[in-house]
C-alpha positions in Angstrom: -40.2 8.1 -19.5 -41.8 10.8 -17.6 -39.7 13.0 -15.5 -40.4 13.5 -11.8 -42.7 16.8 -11.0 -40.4 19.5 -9.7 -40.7 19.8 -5.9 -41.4 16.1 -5.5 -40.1 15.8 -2.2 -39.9 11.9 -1.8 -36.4 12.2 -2.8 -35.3 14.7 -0.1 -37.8 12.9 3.0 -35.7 9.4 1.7 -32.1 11.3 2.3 -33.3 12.3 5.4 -34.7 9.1 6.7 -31.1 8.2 6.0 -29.4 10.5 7.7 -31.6 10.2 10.6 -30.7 6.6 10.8 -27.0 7.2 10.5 -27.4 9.6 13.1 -29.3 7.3 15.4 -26.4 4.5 15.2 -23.4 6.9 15.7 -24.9 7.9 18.7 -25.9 4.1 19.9 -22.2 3.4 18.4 -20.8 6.2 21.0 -22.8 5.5 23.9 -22.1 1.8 24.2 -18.2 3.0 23.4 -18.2 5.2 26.1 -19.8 2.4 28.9 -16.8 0.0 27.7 -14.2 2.5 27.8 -15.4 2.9 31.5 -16.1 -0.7 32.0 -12.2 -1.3 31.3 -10.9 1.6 32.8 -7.3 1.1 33.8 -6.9 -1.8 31.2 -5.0 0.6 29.0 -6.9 -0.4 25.8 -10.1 1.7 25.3 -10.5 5.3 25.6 -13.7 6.8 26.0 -15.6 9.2 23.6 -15.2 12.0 26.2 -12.2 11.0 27.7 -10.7 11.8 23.4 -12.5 14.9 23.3 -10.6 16.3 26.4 -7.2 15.3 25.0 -8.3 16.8 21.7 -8.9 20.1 23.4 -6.3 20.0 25.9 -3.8 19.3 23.4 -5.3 21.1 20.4 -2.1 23.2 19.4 0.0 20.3 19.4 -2.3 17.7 17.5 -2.9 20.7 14.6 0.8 21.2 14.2 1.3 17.7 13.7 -1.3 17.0 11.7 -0.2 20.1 9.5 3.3 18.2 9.4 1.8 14.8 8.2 -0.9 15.8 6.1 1.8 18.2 4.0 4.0 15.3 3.1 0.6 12.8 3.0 -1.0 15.2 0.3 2.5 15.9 -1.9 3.6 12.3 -1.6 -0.4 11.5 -3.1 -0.6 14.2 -5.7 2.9 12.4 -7.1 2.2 8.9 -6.6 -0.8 9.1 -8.3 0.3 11.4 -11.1 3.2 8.5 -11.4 0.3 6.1 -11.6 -1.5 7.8 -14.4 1.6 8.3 -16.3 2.6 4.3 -16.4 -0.6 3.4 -17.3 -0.4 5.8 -20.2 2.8 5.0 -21.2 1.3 0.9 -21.0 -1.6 1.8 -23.2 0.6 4.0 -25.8 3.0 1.3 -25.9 1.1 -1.9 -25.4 4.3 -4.0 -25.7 6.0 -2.3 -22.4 2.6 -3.1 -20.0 4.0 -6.2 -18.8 7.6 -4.9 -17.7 6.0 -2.0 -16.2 3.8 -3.5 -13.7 6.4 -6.0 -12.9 9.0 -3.5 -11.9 6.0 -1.1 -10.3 5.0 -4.4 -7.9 8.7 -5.0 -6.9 9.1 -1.6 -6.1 5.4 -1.6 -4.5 6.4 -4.7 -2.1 9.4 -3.3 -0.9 8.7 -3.6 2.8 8.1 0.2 5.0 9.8 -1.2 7.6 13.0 -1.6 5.9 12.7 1.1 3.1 12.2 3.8 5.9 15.5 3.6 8.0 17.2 4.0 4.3 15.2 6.8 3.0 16.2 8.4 6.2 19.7 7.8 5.5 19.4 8.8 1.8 17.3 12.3 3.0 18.6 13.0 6.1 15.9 15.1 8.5 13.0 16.4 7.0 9.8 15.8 4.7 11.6 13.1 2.5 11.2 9.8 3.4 7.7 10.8 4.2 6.8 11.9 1.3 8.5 9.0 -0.8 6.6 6.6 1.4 3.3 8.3 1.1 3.9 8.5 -2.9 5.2 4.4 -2.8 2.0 3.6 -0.7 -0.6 4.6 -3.1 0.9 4.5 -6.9 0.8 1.1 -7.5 -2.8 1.0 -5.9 -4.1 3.7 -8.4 -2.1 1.9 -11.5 -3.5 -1.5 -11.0 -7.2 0.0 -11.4 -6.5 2.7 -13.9 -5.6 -0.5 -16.5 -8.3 -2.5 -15.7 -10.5 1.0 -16.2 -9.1 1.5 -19.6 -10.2 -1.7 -21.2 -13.8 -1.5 -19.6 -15.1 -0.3 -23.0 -16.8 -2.2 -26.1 -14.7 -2.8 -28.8 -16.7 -1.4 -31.4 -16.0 1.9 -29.5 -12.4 1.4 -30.5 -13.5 0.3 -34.2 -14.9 3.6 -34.7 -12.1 5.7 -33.6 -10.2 3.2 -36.1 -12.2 4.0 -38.5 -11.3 7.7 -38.7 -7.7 6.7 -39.3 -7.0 7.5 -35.7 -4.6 5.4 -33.7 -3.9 5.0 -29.7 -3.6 8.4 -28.3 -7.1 9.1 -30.1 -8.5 5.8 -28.6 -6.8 6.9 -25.0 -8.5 10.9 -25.1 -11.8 10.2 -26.3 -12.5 6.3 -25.1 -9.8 4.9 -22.4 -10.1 7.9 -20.9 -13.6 8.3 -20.0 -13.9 4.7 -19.5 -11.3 4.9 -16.6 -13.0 7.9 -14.6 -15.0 5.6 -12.5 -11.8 3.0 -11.8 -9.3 6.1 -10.8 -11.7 7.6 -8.5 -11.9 3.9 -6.8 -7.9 3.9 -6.8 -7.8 7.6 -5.5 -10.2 6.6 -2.9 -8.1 3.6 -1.6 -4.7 5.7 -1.9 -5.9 8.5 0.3 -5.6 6.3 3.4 -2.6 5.1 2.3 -0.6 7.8 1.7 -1.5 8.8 5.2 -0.3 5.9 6.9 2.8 5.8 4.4 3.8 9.8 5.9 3.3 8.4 9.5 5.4 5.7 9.2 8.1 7.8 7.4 7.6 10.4 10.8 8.6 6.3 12.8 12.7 6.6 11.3 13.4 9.9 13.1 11.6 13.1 12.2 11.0 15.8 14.0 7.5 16.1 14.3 4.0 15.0 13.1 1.5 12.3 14.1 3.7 9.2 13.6 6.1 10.9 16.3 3.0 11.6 18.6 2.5 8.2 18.4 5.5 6.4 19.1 5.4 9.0 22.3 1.7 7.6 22.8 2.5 4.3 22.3 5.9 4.4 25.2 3.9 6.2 27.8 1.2 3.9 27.8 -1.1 7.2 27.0 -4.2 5.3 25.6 -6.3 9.0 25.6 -3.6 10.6 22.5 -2.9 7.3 21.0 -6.6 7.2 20.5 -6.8 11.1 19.9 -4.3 10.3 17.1 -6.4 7.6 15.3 -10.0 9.5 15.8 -7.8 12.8 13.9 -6.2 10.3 11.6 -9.9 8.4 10.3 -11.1 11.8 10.3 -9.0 13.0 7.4 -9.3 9.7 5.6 -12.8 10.0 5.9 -13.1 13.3 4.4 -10.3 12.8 1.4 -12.9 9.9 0.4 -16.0 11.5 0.6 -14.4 14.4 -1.2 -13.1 12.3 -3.6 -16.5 10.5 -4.0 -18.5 13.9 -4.8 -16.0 14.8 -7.5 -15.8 11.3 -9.2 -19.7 11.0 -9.0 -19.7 14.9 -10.7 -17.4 14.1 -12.8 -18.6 10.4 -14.3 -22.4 10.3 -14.5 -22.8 8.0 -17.7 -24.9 4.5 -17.4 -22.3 1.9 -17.3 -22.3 0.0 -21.2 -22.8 -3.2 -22.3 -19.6 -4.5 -23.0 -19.1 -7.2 -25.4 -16.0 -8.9 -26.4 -14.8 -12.1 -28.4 -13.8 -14.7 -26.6 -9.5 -14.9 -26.9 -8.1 -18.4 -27.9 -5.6 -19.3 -25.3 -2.0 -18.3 -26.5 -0.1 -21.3 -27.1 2.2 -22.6 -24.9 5.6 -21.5 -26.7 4.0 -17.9 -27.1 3.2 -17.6 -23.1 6.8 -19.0 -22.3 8.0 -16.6 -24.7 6.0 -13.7 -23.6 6.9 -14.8 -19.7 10.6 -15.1 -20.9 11.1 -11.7 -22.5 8.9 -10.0 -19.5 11.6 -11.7 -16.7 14.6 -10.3 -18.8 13.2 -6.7 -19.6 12.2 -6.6 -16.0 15.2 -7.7 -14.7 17.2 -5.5 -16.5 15.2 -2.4 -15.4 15.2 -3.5 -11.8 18.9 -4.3 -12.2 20.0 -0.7 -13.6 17.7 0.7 -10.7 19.7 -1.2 -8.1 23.1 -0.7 -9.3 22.7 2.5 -10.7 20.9 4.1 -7.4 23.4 3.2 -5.4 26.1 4.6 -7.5 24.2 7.7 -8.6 22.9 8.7 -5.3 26.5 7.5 -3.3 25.4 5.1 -1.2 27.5 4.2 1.5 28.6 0.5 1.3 28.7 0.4 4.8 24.7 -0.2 4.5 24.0 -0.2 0.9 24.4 -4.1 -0.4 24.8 -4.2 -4.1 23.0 -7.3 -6.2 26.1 -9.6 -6.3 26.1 -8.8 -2.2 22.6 -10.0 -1.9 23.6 -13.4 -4.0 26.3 -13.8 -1.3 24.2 -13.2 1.4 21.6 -15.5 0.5 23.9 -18.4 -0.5 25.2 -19.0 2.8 28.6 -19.0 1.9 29.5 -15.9 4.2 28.4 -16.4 7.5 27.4 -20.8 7.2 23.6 -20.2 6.5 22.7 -17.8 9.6 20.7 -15.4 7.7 19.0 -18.0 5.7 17.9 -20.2 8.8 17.0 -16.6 10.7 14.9 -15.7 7.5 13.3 -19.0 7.0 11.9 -19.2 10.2 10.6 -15.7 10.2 9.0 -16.1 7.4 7.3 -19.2 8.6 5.5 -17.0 11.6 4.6 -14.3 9.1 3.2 -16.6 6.5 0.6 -18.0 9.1 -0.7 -14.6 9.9 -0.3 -13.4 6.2 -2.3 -16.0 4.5 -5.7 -16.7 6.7 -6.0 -12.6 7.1 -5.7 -12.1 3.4 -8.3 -14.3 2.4 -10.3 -13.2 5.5 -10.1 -9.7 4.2 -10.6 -10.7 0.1 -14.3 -12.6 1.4 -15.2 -9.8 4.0 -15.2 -7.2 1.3 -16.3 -8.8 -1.3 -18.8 -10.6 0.4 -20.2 -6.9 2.5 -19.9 -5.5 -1.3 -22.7 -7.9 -2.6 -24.8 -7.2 0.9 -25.1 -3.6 0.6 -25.7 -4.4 -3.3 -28.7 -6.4 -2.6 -29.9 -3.6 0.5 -28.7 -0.3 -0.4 -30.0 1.2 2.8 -27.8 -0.5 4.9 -25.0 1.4 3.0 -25.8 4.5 4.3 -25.1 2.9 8.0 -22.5 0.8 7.3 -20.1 2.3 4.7 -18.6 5.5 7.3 -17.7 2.5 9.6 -16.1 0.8 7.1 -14.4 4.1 5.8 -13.5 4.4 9.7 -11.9 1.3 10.1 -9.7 1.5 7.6 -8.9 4.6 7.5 -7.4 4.3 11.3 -3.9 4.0 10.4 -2.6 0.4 11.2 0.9 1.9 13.1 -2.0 3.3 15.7 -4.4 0.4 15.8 -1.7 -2.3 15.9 -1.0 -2.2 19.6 -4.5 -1.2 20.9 -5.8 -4.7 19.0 -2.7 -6.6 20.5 -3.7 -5.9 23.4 -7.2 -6.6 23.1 -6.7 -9.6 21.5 -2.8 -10.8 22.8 -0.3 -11.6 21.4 -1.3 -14.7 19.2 -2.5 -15.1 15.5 -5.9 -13.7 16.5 -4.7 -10.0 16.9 -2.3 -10.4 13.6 -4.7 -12.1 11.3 -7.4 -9.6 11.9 -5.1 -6.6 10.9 -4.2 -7.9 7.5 -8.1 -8.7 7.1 -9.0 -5.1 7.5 -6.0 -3.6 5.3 -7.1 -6.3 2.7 -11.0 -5.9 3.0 -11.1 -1.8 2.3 -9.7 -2.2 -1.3 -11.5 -5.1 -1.8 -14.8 -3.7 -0.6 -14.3 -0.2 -2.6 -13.2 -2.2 -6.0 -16.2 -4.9 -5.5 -18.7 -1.9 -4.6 -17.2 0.0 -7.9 -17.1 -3.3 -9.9 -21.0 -4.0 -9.1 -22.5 -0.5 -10.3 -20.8 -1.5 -13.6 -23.1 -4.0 -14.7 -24.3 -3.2 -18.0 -28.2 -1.7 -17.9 -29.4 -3.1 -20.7 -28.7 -6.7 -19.6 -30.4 -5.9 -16.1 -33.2 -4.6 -18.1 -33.5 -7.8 -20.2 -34.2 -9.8 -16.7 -35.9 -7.0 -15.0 -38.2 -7.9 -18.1 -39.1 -11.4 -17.4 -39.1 -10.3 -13.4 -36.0 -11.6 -12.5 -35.2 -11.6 -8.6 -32.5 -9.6 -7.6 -30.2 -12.8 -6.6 -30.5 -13.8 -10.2 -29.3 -10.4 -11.4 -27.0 -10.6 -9.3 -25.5 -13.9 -9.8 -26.0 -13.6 -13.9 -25.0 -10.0 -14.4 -23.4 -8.0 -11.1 -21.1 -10.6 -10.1 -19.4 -11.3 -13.1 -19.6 -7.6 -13.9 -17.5 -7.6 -10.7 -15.0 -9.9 -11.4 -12.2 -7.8 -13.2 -12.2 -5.2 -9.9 -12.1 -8.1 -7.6 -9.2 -9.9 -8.8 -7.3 -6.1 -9.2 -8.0 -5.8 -5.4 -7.0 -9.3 -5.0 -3.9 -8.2 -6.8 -3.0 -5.0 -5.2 -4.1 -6.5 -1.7 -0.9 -8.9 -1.7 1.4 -6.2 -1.0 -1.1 -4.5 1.3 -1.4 -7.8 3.4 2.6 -8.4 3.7 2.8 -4.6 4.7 0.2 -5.1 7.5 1.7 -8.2 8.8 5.5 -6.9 8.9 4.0 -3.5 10.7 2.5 -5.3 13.4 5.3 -8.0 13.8 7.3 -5.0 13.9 5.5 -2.8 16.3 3.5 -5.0 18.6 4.0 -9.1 18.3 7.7 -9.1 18.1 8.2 -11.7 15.9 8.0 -12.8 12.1 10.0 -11.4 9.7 8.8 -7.5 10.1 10.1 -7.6 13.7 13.1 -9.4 12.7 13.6 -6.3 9.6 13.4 -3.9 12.5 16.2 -5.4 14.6 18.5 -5.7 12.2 18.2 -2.0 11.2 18.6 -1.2 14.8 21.5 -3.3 14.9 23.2 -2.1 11.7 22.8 -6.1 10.3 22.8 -4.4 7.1 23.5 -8.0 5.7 19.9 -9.7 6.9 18.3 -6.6 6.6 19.1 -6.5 2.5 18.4 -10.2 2.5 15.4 -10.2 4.2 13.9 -7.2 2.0 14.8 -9.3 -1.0 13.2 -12.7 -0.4 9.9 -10.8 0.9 9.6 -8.6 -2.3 9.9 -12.3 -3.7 7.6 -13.8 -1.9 5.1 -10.7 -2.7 6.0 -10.9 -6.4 5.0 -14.9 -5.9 1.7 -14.2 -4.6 0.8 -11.6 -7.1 1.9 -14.1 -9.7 -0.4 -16.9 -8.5 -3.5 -14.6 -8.0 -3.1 -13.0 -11.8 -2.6 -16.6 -13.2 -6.1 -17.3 -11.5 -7.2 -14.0 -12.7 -6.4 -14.6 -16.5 -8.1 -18.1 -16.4 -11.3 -16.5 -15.0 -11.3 -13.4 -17.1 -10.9 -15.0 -20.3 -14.6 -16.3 -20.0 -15.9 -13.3 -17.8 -14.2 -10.3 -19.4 -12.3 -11.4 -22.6 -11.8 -7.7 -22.9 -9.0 -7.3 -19.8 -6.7 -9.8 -21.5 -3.6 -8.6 -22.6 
């Protein structure tokens, strides 16, 4: 293959074309903002473009100290989420036999609900950084984990077979294969956690801090000041948009390889007394751990019992037998509401990024226009866009569903996009050879190429979705079981508030369980190699 003369400037004229473009549509973007903005003037929904930057540079001192404040505990809670990420996923691959136990307990602990973990970090910490930064570091570890595994078995086994064949066990396989193979997957999961760490620190700021965005905008959000509360999610996508670009450029230095052609045998199904044994011994271990966690937090840490409710309380609780049923009936019907928002917006989001993913597959260019507005709207942290969108779209599913579509279609989008440029080249160049259009390479190679990061976002996004919908139940709809979390906490109903956080970590766990039986049914034709 001959290389391209030195100078060629095709290459550079093509980026520019690009940039040009973008630049054309931010401004088109910003000038039909701005006539909206003034076409609903005194609506208290939009802000203009110009109307932000005043309040920006009005208030420049005070939006920099906060966002000093919130990006401080954003970035530490990040750095150790994600360094907790990367050491469960290498303690699963060391130790093959502990993978199962470890996710479990890291989902449970992923779908504990903000809204009721925060009031109790804040108890726990008192004022200051830490329930911030535990949030921001419970926000992203779980999404960073969940790729990092898939990204460890995306190699060919006969990679493995040769690091065998030097007498060399796991941690050899792990440095010089699992390892490399993984570079691309983490830099998706780093990508999707800087967003979430940020909104993780903000609503940490919600239970009582002293400063930082997520005060600004509860201030925003009670004087009706639609300028800072839209000041505060312009400076809020801002950062998010930078931590993944930034992100990006490293990954893209740091992993340049072609993506191989992995082939794997196809498993024979485990029998059926192996997967109930398997399912059996992976319930225990995990019960167990999450049991010692309960218990023993509460005792190590002193808990007060006042607000602390121990396992055997929760059994009470959610039997009935203390109070005739009233928290079982108030949590039933919550959950009800929540489920109706929950459901349609998660599969809304799984198809809209999934579905954009293979669009700017098949038309690169539009990438270049479409992806920073993507970025943008999720990066907008959901505690600031929650109200504006209620009141744009009332108070009715419309408003909810849409918010868990956009916290589920970012992953989804990032992990399909990353999932895509996998396909192997050699079979592309095996159909590019008989002229192949690129909707069969797509459908015969990309998509199933894609398949094991779509059903990790689909995974991951569970969580994600019951997060979004108990934040906006809790902050602008007023109802469902995230509103219904918040009262009790204001009320001290320590009882439903324990109960409530139990049943929808369930309920989470549920969901996950059903998508990953899916998952393993698919995969074990598509990627034999991610079975475990």
């Amino acid at each position: 293959m001959t290389a391209p003369a030195v100078g060629t400037p095709a290459p550079t004229r093509s980026g520019a074309r690009r940039g040009v473009g973008t630049a054309v549509v931010l401004v088109a973007v910003l000038l039909v903002w701005e006539a909206a903005a003034r076409a609903l003037s005194g609506a208290y929904v939009l802000a203009a473009p110009s109307e932000i930057a005043v309040t920006m540079w009005t208030d420049a001192d005070l939006l920099w100290r906060a966002l000093l404040t919130t990006g401080r505990a954003a970035l530490i809670g990040f750095v150790l989420g994600n360094l907790a990420a990367v050491l469960l996923a290498t303690l699963a691959v060391l130790a093959p036999f502990t993978e199962r136990v470890i996710t479990v307990v890291a989902l449970v602990v992923f779908c504990l609900p903000l809204v009721a973990t925060g009031p109790v970090l804040r108890v726990v910490f008192g004022p200051g950084d830490g329930p911030q930064i535990v949030l921001a570091a419970l926000a992203v570890y779980y999404t960073t984990m969940i790729p990092l595994l898939v990204g460890v078995r995306a190699a060919p086994s006969t990679w493995f077979d040769l690091v065998r064949s030097y007498g060399r066990g796991r941690a050899a396989q792990l440095r010089y294969v699992r390892a490399r193979a993984a570079v691309p997957y983490l830099v998706a999961g780093l990508q999707i956690a800087a967003p979430a760490a940020f909104l993780g620190a903000m609503v940490g700021e919600f239970t009582g801090a002293a400063g930082g965005l997520g005060v600004l905008t509860l201030r925003a959000s009670r004087d009706l000041d639609i300028e800072l509360t839209w000041a505060l999610a312009v400076i809020a996508t801002a950062v998010s948009v930078i931590a993944y670009a930034a992100i990006g450029a490293l990954g893209r230095r740091v992993d340049g390889d072609r993506p191989p052609l992995i082939l794997a045998p196809a498993r024979a199904p485990a029998s059926r007394r192996h997967r109930t044994r398997d399912a059996l011994l992976t319930a225990v271990g995990a019960a167990a751990v999450l049991l010692v966690l309960w218990w023993g937090g509460i005792h190590a840490i002193g808990l007060s019992p006042f607000f602390a409710r121990t396992p055997a309380d929760v059994v009470v609780i959610l039997s009935g037998t203390a109070d005739g049923g009233e928290v079982v009936g108030a949590l039933a019907a919550a959950i009800g509401e929540t489920a109706a928002l929950a459901v349609p917006g998660y599969l809304a989001g799984l198809a809209a990024g999934a579905g954009l993913a293979i669009v700017l597959t098949l038309a690169p260019r539009a990438a270049a226009v479409s992806m920073p507005f993507a970025i943008a709207l999720r990066a907008v942290p959901i505690v600031t866009t929650a109200p504006l969108v209620v009141l744009l779209l009332g108070r009715g599913a419309v408003g909810g569903v849409a918010l868990v579509a956009v916290m589920v279609f970012f992953p989804t989008l990032i992990a399909c996009l990353e999932g895509l440029r996998r396909a192997p080249g050699q079979a592309l160049d095996v159909l590019r050879c008989y002229a192949a259009p690129a909707g069969v390479q797509l459908v015969r190679v990309r998509i199933p190429a894609m398949l094991p990061a779509f059903f990790a976002a689909a995974r991951m996004s569970v969580p994600a979705a019951v997060l979004a919908v108990t934040v906006v139940e809790w902050l602008a709809l007023g109802s469902g079981v995230g509103s219904l979390m918040a009262l009790a906490a204001s009320r001290s109903g320590y009882d439903l508030l324990a109960g409530a956080v139990v049943v929808v970590t369930a309920l989470s766990a549920l969901g996950y369980a059903l998508v990953s039986a899916v998952e393993a049914r698919v995969l074990r034709v598509y990627a034999p190699e991610q079975a475990t």
